[in-house]
N, C-alpha and C positions, 0 to 999 in steps of 0.2 A: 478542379485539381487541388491536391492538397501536399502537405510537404513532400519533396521538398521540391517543388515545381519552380520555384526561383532559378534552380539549375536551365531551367529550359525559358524560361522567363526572360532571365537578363544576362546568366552569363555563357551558355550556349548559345551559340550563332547561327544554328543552323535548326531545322525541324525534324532532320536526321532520324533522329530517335525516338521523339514527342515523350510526354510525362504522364508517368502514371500514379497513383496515390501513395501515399506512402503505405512501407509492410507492415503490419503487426510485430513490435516483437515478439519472440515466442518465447520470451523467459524475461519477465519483465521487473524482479528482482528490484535492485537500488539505483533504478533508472537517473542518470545524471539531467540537472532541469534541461527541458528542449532549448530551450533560448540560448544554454551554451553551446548544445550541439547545432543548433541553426546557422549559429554566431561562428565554429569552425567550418563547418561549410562553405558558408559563405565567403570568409576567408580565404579560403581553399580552392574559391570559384575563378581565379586567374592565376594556377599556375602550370608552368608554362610543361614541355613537353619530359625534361629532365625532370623534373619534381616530379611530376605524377606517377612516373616507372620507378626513384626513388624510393616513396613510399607504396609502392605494390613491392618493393623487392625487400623493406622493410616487413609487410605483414607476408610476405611469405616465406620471408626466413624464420619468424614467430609460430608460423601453419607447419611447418616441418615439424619446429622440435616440439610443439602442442601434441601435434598427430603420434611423434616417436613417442612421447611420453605413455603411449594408451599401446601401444605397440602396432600402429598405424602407419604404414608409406602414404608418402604426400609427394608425388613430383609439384615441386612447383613453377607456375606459369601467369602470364599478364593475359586475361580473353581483352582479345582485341575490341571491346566495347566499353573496355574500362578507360583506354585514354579516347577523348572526343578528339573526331576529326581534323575539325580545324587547329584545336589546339597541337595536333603531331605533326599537321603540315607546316607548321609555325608563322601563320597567317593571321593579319587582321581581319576584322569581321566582313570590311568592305574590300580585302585582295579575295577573301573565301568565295563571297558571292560571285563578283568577277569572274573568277576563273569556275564555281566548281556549281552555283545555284544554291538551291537549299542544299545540296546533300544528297538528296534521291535516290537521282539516278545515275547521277556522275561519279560515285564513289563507292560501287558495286562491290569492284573486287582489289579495292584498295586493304592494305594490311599496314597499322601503325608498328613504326619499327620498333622492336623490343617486346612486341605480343605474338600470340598465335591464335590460329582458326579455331583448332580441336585442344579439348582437354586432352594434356597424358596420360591421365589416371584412366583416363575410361578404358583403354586395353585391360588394364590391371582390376578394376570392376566387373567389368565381362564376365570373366574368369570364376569370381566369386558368388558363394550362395546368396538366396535372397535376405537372407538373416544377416550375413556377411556385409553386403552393401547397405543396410540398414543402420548397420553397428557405426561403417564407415562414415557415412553421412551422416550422422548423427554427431558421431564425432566433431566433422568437420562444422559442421555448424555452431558446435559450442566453442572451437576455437577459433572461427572468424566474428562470434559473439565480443569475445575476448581481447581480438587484436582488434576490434571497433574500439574497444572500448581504453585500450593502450594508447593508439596511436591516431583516435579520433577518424573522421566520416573519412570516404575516399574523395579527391580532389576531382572538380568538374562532377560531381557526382546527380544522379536525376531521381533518387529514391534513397529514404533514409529509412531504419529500421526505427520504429517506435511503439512503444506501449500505447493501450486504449488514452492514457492520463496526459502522454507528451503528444497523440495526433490531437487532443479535445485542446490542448495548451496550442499549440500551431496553428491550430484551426481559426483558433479566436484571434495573435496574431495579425493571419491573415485576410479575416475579415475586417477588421480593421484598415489594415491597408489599400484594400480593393474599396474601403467606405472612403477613402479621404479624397476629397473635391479634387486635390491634382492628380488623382489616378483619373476618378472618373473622367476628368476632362482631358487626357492626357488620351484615353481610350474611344472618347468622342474623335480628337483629331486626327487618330489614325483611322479611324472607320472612314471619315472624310477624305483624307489623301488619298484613300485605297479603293473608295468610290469614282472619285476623280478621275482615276486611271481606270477604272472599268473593269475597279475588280472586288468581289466580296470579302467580307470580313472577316467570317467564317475561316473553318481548318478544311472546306472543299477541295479548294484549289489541290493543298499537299496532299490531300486522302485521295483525287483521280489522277494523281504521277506517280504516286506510291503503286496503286494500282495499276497502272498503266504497266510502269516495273517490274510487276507480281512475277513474271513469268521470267524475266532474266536473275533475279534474286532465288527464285527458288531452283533455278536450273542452275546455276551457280555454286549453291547451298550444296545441292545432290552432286554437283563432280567433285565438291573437297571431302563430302563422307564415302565416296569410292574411292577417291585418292587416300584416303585413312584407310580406308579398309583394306586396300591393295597394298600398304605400308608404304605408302610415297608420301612426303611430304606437300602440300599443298598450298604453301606459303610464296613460291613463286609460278598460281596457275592465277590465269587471267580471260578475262571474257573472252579473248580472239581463241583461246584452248580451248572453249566448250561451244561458242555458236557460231552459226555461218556467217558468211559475208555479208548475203542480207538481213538478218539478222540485227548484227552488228548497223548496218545502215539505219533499220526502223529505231535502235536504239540511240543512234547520234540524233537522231529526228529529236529523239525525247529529250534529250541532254541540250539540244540548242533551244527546246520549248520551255526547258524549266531553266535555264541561264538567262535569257528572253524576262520569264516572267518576274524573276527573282531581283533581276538588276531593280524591274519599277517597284516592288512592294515592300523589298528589302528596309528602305531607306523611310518607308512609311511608318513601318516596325520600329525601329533603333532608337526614335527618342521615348518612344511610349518604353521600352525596354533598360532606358538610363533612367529618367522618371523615377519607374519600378523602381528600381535599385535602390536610389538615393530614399525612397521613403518608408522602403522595407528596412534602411539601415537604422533608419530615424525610429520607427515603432519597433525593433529588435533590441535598441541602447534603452527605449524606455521599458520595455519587458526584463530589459538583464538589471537595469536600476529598482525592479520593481514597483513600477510606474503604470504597467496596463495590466 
């Protein structure tokens, strides 16, 4: 995994959403050095549920009048995967697991307040030619380039937008990191705890709940794009609205399987996860001093 996986690393609590590489940017211009974008990130990586809708209602007051500027409508909106779950529920890492597991499956057709399901725009896109939405999007990209680049990464954030120069600078970074004797041994002991308990190391376990899942997320998925399409709002439909009873039954099975599991391997996870942290801050301060 590469930047900015830290998000999912140390200060995401949950497997919820897992990490993926970082993006290319696509216009990679007078890229500001990574280590200080790592450096706000990172920063950014505990706060709490008001801050994060803060600054979303920050950059989309900037996406409005970017967009007016070009003679573009922009509704603006929070996609509900921009605030992390635990963080809107306003839970520590060990109430999150408690009550909800990883994330999985217990938090299907949960909606953090202040975000929505479906884009606005996309009515208003429909509408328009393919040259049209081309123009649109394009637009929008250069002005969420823009407000990155004003008002710094999004908070809790699991992917940063970087040039070929700032993923090769992060990368190295994080090599570093994952080289230093308290990771690696920090990473041994969690293999051990989790063996102990009679369970793999590996991302198995969450890839067959995910899976397990599959079929209530995406029957889920499909009643809130009919509820859009019918023009109903979809923000308060809930699992008991789309499946049946049993249903609903095979799915608590799954919710008490991954609360079950999560309670043992949680706590195996979390020091290897502070660890992290502290030594990514440590090799971050010597990249910003430049030192690595």
């Amino acid at each position: 995994m590469k930047a900015f996986r830290l998000a999912c690393v140390a200060l995401a609590a949950t497997v919820v959403a897992g990490c993926s590489s970082a993006e290319p940017a696509t216009d990679s211009g007078a890229a500001k050095p990574v280590e200080e974008v790592m450096a706000q990130a990172l920063d950014r990586g505990d706060d709490n549920r008001d801050e994060t809708l803060a600054y979303w209602d920050q950059v989309n007051s900037a996406l409005v009048g970017c967009m007016k500027a070009e003679g573009y409508d922009y509704q603006p909106f929070i996609d509900q995967w921009a605030v992390d779950r635990r963080i809107a529920l306003g839970l520590s890492r060990e109430q999150f697991v408690r009550q909800y597991g990883y994330g999985l499956t217990t938090l299907i057709d949960y909606l953090p307040p202040g975000t929505r399901r479906v884009d606005p725009n996309r009515r208003a896109l429909a509408g328009m030619t393919s040259e049209q939405v081309g123009g649109w999007r394009g637009r929008l990209e250069r002005c969420r380039r823009e407000a990155e680049e004003r008002f710094g990464p999004a908070p809790n954030v699991a992917n940063l937008r970087l040039s070929p120069e700032q993923s090769a600078r992060s990368d190295r970074i994080y090599g570093a990191v994952d080289a230093d004797p308290r990771v690696v041994r920090a990473g041994e002991v969690r293999r051990t705890c989790l063996e102990e308990k009679g369970f793999d190391s590996g991302d198995a376990r969450s890839l067959r709940l995910a899976k397990a899942a599959e079929k209530f997320r995406d029957g889920f998925e499909r009643a809130v794009a009919e509820a859009d399409e019918a023009g109903r709002d979809s923000a308060a439909l809930r699992l008991s609205d789309v499946f049946s009873g049993t249903e609903l039954g095979e799915l608590k099975r799954l919710q008490e399987r991954e609360i079950a599991e999560a309670r043992q391997t949680e706590p195996c996870q979390w020091p290897y996860d502070d660890l992290y942290k502290q030594v990514y801050r440590e090799y971050l301060d010597k990249a910003l001093a430049g030192e690595l």
